[in-house]
C-alpha positions as CSV (number, residue, x, y, z in Angstrom):
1,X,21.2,11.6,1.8
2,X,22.7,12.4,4.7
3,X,21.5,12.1,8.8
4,X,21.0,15.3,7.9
5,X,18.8,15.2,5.2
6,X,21.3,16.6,2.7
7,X,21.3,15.3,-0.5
8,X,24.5,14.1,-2.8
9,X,24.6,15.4,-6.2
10,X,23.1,12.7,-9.1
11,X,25.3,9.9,-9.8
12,X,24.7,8.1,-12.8
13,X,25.7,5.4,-15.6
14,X,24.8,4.2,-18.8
15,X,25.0,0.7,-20.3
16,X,24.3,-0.3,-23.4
17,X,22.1,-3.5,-24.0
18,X,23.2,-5.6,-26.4
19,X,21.1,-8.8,-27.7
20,X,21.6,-8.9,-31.3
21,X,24.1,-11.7,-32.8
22,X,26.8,-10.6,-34.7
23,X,26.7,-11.7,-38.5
24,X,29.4,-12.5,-40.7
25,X,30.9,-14.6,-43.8
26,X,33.9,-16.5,-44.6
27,X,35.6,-17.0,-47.6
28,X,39.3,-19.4,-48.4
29,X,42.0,-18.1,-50.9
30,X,39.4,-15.6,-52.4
31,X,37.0,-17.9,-53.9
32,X,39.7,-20.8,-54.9
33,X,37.8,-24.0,-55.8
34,X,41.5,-25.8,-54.8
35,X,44.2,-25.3,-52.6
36,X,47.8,-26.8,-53.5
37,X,49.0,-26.2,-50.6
38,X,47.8,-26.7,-46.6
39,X,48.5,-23.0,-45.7
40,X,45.4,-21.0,-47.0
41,X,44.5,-17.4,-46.0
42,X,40.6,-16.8,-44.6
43,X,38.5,-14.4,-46.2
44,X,36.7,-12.7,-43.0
45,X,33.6,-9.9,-42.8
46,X,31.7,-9.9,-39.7
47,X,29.3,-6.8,-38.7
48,X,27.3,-6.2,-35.5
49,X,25.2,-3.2,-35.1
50,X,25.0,-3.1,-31.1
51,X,28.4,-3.2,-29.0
52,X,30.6,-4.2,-32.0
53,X,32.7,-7.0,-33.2
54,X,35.4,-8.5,-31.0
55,X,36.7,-11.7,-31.8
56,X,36.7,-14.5,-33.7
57,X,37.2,-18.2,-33.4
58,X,37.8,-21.0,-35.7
59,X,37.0,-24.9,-36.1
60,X,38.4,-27.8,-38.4
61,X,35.5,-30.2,-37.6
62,X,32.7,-27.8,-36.1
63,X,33.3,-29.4,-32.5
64,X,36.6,-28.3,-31.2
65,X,37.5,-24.5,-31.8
66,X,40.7,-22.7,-31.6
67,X,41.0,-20.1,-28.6
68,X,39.5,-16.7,-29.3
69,X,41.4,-14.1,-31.0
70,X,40.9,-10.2,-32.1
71,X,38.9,-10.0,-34.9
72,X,40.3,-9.5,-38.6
73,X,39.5,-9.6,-41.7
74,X,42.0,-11.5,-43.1
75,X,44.2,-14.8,-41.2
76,X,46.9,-17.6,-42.2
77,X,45.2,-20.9,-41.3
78,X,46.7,-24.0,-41.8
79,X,44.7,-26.9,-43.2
80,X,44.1,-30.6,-41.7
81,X,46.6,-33.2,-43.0
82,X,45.6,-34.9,-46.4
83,X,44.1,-34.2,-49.7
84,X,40.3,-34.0,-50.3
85,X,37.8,-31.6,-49.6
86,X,38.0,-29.3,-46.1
87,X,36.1,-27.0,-44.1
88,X,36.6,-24.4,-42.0
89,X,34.8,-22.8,-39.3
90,X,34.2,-19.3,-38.1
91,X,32.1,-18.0,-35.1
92,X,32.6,-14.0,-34.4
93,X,32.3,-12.6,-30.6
94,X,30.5,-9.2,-30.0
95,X,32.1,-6.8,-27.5
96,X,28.6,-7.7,-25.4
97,X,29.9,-11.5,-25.2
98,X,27.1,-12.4,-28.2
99,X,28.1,-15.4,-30.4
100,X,27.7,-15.5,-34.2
101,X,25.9,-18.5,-36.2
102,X,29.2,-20.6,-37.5
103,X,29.5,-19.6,-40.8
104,X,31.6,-22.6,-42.7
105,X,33.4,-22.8,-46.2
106,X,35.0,-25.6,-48.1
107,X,38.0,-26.0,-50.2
108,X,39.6,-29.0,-52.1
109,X,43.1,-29.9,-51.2
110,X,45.5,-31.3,-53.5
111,X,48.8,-31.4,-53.1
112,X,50.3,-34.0,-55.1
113,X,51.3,-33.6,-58.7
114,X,50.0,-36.1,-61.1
115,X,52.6,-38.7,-62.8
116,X,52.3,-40.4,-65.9
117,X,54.1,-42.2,-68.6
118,X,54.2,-42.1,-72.9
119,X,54.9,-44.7,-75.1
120,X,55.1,-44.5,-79.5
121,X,52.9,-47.1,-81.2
122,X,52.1,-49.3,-78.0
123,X,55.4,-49.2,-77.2
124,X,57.6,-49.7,-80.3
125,X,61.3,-49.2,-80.3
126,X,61.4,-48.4,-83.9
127,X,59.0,-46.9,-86.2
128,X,59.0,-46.4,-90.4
129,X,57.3,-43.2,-90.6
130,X,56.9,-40.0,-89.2
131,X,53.3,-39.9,-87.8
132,X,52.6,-42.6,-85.0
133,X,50.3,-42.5,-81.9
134,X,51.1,-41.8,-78.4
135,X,50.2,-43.7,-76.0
136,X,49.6,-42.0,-72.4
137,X,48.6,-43.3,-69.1
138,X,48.4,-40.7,-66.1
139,X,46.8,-40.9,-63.0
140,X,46.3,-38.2,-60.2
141,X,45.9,-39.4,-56.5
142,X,43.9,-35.9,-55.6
143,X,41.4,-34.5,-57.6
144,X,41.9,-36.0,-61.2
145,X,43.8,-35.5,-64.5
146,X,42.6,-32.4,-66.6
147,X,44.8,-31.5,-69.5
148,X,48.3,-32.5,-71.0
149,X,50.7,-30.9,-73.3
150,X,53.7,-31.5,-75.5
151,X,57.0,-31.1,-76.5
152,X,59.6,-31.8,-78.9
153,X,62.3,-30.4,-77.4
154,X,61.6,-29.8,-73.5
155,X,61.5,-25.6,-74.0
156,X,58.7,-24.9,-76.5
157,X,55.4,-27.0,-75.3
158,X,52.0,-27.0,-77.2
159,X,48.7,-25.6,-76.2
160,X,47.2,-27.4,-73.2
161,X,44.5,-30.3,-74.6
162,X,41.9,-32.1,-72.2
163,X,43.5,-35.3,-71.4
164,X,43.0,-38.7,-73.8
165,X,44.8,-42.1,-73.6
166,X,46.2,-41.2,-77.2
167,X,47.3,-38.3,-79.5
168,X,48.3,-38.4,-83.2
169,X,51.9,-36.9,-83.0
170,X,54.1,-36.4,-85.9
171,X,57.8,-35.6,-85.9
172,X,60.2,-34.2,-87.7
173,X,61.1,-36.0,-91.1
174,X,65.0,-37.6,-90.9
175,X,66.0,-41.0,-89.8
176,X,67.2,-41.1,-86.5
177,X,66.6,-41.2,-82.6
178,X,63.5,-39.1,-82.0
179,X,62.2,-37.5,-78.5
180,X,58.6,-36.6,-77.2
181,X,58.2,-34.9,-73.8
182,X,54.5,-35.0,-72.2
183,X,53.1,-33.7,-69.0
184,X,49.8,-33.6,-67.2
185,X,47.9,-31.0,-65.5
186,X,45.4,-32.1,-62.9
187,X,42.2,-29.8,-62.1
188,X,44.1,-27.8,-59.1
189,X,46.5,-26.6,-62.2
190,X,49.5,-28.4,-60.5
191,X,51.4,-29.8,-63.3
192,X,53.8,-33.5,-63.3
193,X,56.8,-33.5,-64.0
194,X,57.8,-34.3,-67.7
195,X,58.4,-37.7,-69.5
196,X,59.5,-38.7,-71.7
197,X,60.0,-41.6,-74.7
Protein backbone atom coordinates (compact mmCIF):
# COMPACT_ATOMS: atom_id res chain seq x y z
CA UNK A 1 0.00 0.00 0.00
CA UNK A 2 0.60 3.29 -0.75
CA UNK A 3 0.28 6.88 1.49
CA UNK A 4 -2.42 6.77 -0.41
CA UNK A 5 -4.03 3.73 0.50
CA UNK A 6 -3.56 2.16 -2.91
CA UNK A 7 -2.80 -1.22 -3.12
CA UNK A 8 0.06 -3.11 -5.36
CA UNK A 9 -1.01 -6.05 -7.23
CA UNK A 10 -0.29 -9.76 -5.29
CA UNK A 11 3.26 -10.76 -5.34
CA UNK A 12 4.04 -14.12 -4.66
CA UNK A 13 6.51 -17.23 -4.53
CA UNK A 14 6.61 -20.81 -4.07
CA UNK A 15 9.23 -22.97 -2.47
CA UNK A 16 9.27 -26.40 -2.22
CA UNK A 17 10.10 -28.10 1.18
CA UNK A 18 12.27 -30.72 1.00
CA UNK A 19 13.15 -33.12 4.09
CA UNK A 20 13.36 -36.46 2.78
CA UNK A 21 16.98 -38.12 2.26
CA UNK A 22 17.78 -39.20 -0.93
CA UNK A 23 18.35 -43.12 -1.29
CA UNK A 24 20.60 -44.96 -3.37
CA UNK A 25 22.93 -48.13 -4.08
CA UNK A 26 26.32 -48.81 -5.31
CA UNK A 27 27.62 -51.45 -7.08
CA UNK A 28 31.82 -52.20 -8.53
CA UNK A 29 32.54 -53.73 -11.97
CA UNK A 30 28.80 -55.09 -12.11
CA UNK A 31 28.79 -57.51 -9.40
CA UNK A 32 32.74 -58.69 -9.82
CA UNK A 33 33.74 -60.57 -6.73
CA UNK A 34 37.62 -59.44 -7.93
CA UNK A 35 39.19 -56.77 -9.58
CA UNK A 36 42.67 -57.33 -11.48
CA UNK A 37 43.19 -54.21 -11.83
CA UNK A 38 43.02 -50.79 -9.51
CA UNK A 39 40.76 -48.82 -12.05
CA UNK A 40 37.17 -50.13 -11.46
CA UNK A 41 33.93 -48.49 -12.77
CA UNK A 42 30.97 -47.69 -9.91
CA UNK A 43 27.74 -49.03 -10.37
CA UNK A 44 25.48 -45.88 -9.20
CA UNK A 45 21.29 -45.51 -8.62
CA UNK A 46 20.25 -42.95 -6.34
CA UNK A 47 16.41 -41.62 -6.31
CA UNK A 48 14.87 -38.75 -4.27
CA UNK A 49 11.24 -38.10 -4.52
CA UNK A 50 11.28 -34.27 -3.31
CA UNK A 51 13.81 -31.71 -5.05
CA UNK A 52 15.81 -34.40 -6.92
CA UNK A 53 19.21 -35.81 -6.96
CA UNK A 54 22.21 -33.61 -7.37
CA UNK A 55 25.49 -34.92 -6.50
CA UNK A 56 27.39 -37.45 -5.34
CA UNK A 57 30.53 -38.00 -3.31
CA UNK A 58 32.81 -40.69 -2.71
CA UNK A 59 35.16 -42.24 0.21
CA UNK A 60 38.04 -44.90 0.38
CA UNK A 61 37.94 -45.21 4.21
CA UNK A 62 34.38 -43.70 5.14
CA UNK A 63 36.27 -40.58 6.80
CA UNK A 64 37.73 -38.44 4.10
CA UNK A 65 35.42 -37.87 0.91
CA UNK A 66 36.25 -36.70 -2.49
CA UNK A 67 34.77 -33.18 -3.49
CA UNK A 68 31.20 -33.31 -4.70
CA UNK A 69 30.36 -33.92 -8.19
CA UNK A 70 27.16 -34.16 -10.60
CA UNK A 71 25.47 -37.13 -10.09
CA UNK A 72 25.83 -40.21 -12.53
CA UNK A 73 25.17 -43.35 -12.80
CA UNK A 74 28.14 -44.69 -13.81
CA UNK A 75 32.21 -43.31 -12.77
CA UNK A 76 35.93 -44.45 -13.27
CA UNK A 77 37.34 -44.69 -9.73
CA UNK A 78 40.55 -45.74 -9.03
CA UNK A 79 41.29 -48.07 -6.13
CA UNK A 80 43.79 -47.67 -2.94
CA UNK A 81 47.30 -49.06 -3.54
CA UNK A 82 47.65 -52.92 -2.69
CA UNK A 83 45.83 -56.13 -3.06
CA UNK A 84 43.14 -57.33 -0.65
CA UNK A 85 39.73 -56.57 -0.15
CA UNK A 86 38.40 -52.67 -0.69
CA UNK A 87 35.62 -50.52 -0.17
CA UNK A 88 34.12 -47.76 -1.58
CA UNK A 89 31.88 -45.15 -0.45
CA UNK A 90 28.97 -43.21 -1.78
CA UNK A 91 26.86 -40.42 -0.23
CA UNK A 92 24.22 -38.69 -2.90
CA UNK A 93 23.26 -34.82 -2.42
CA UNK A 94 19.60 -33.72 -3.09
CA UNK A 95 19.06 -30.41 -5.02
CA UNK A 96 17.50 -29.28 -1.35
CA UNK A 97 21.17 -29.83 0.15
CA UNK A 98 19.82 -33.34 1.89
CA UNK A 99 22.54 -36.02 2.36
CA UNK A 100 22.07 -39.75 1.66
CA UNK A 101 22.99 -42.67 4.20
CA UNK A 102 26.63 -43.84 2.82
CA UNK A 103 25.95 -46.77 0.93
CA UNK A 104 29.38 -48.87 0.72
CA UNK A 105 30.49 -51.95 -1.44
CA UNK A 106 33.56 -54.16 -1.39
CA UNK A 107 35.70 -55.72 -3.90
CA UNK A 108 38.91 -58.05 -3.79
CA UNK A 109 41.93 -56.79 -5.46
CA UNK A 110 44.46 -58.90 -7.02
CA UNK A 111 46.78 -57.92 -9.22
CA UNK A 112 49.48 -60.21 -9.25
CA UNK A 113 49.69 -63.34 -11.26
CA UNK A 114 50.53 -66.51 -9.51
CA UNK A 115 54.02 -68.22 -10.25
CA UNK A 116 54.89 -71.74 -9.86
CA UNK A 117 57.29 -74.39 -10.90
CA UNK A 118 56.98 -78.42 -12.19
CA UNK A 119 59.26 -81.02 -11.77
CA UNK A 120 58.90 -85.21 -13.32
CA UNK A 121 59.22 -87.77 -10.62
CA UNK A 122 60.56 -85.43 -7.76
CA UNK A 123 62.79 -84.11 -9.97
CA UNK A 124 64.42 -86.76 -12.12
CA UNK A 125 66.48 -85.98 -15.10
CA UNK A 126 65.78 -89.18 -16.75
CA UNK A 127 62.86 -91.44 -16.65
CA UNK A 128 62.20 -95.32 -18.15
CA UNK A 129 58.74 -95.07 -19.03
CA UNK A 130 56.20 -92.95 -20.32
CA UNK A 131 53.79 -92.27 -17.31
CA UNK A 132 55.45 -90.37 -14.35
CA UNK A 133 54.10 -87.84 -11.80
CA UNK A 134 54.29 -84.16 -11.82
CA UNK A 135 55.27 -82.48 -9.29
CA UNK A 136 53.88 -78.70 -8.85
CA UNK A 137 54.32 -76.13 -6.34
CA UNK A 138 52.50 -72.68 -6.88
CA UNK A 139 51.83 -70.01 -4.74
CA UNK A 140 49.62 -66.79 -5.20
CA UNK A 141 50.54 -63.58 -3.11
CA UNK A 142 46.66 -62.27 -3.64
CA UNK A 143 43.80 -64.25 -3.29
CA UNK A 144 44.97 -67.99 -3.78
CA UNK A 145 45.69 -70.67 -6.39
CA UNK A 146 42.44 -72.15 -8.12
CA UNK A 147 43.03 -74.29 -11.07
CA UNK A 148 46.02 -75.30 -13.43
CA UNK A 149 46.30 -76.70 -16.80
CA UNK A 150 48.61 -78.45 -19.32
CA UNK A 151 50.44 -78.70 -22.22
CA UNK A 152 52.55 -80.69 -24.33
CA UNK A 153 53.49 -78.43 -26.75
CA UNK A 154 52.80 -74.69 -25.42
CA UNK A 155 49.60 -74.15 -28.18
CA UNK A 156 46.98 -76.85 -27.31
CA UNK A 157 46.48 -76.82 -23.30
CA UNK A 158 44.05 -79.26 -21.36
CA UNK A 159 40.85 -78.54 -19.60
CA UNK A 160 41.39 -76.32 -16.51
CA UNK A 161 41.62 -78.95 -13.11
CA UNK A 162 41.41 -77.51 -9.39
CA UNK A 163 44.88 -77.25 -8.40
CA UNK A 164 46.93 -80.48 -6.51
CA UNK A 165 50.63 -80.76 -5.67
CA UNK A 166 50.70 -83.71 -8.24
CA UNK A 167 49.16 -85.07 -11.60
CA UNK A 168 49.64 -88.42 -13.30
CA UNK A 169 50.87 -87.24 -16.83
CA UNK A 170 51.79 -89.42 -19.55
CA UNK A 171 53.78 -88.59 -22.73
CA UNK A 172 54.16 -89.57 -25.86
CA UNK A 173 55.87 -93.06 -26.45
CA UNK A 174 59.66 -92.55 -28.18
CA UNK A 175 63.00 -92.20 -26.42
CA UNK A 176 64.00 -88.83 -26.26
CA UNK A 177 63.94 -85.25 -24.60
CA UNK A 178 60.33 -84.71 -23.52
CA UNK A 179 58.57 -81.21 -22.59
CA UNK A 180 55.54 -80.44 -20.13
CA UNK A 181 54.29 -76.88 -19.90
CA UNK A 182 52.00 -75.97 -16.66
CA UNK A 183 50.28 -72.89 -15.61
CA UNK A 184 48.10 -71.75 -12.68
CA UNK A 185 45.01 -69.78 -12.41
CA UNK A 186 44.34 -68.05 -9.28
CA UNK A 187 40.53 -67.32 -8.08
CA UNK A 188 40.49 -63.62 -9.82
CA UNK A 189 41.05 -65.78 -13.21
CA UNK A 190 44.52 -64.14 -13.76
CA UNK A 191 46.58 -66.80 -15.12
CA UNK A 192 50.97 -67.28 -14.51
CA UNK A 193 52.93 -67.34 -16.92
CA UNK A 194 53.94 -70.91 -18.23
CA UNK A 195 56.76 -73.41 -17.08
CA UNK A 196 58.04 -75.49 -17.85
CA UNK A 197 60.33 -79.05 -17.28
Amino acid sequence: FDKAGNASVVYSKAILLDTAVPTGSIDINTGAVYATARAVTLNLSAADGGSGINKMSFSNDNVTWTAAEAYAVSKTFTLPTGDGNKTVYVKYYDEAGNVSAVYSKSIILDTLAPTGTVTVNNGALFINQTAMTLNLSATDAGLGLDKMSFSSNNVSWTAEEAYAATKAWTFAPGDGSKKIYVKFIDKAGRWSSAVSV
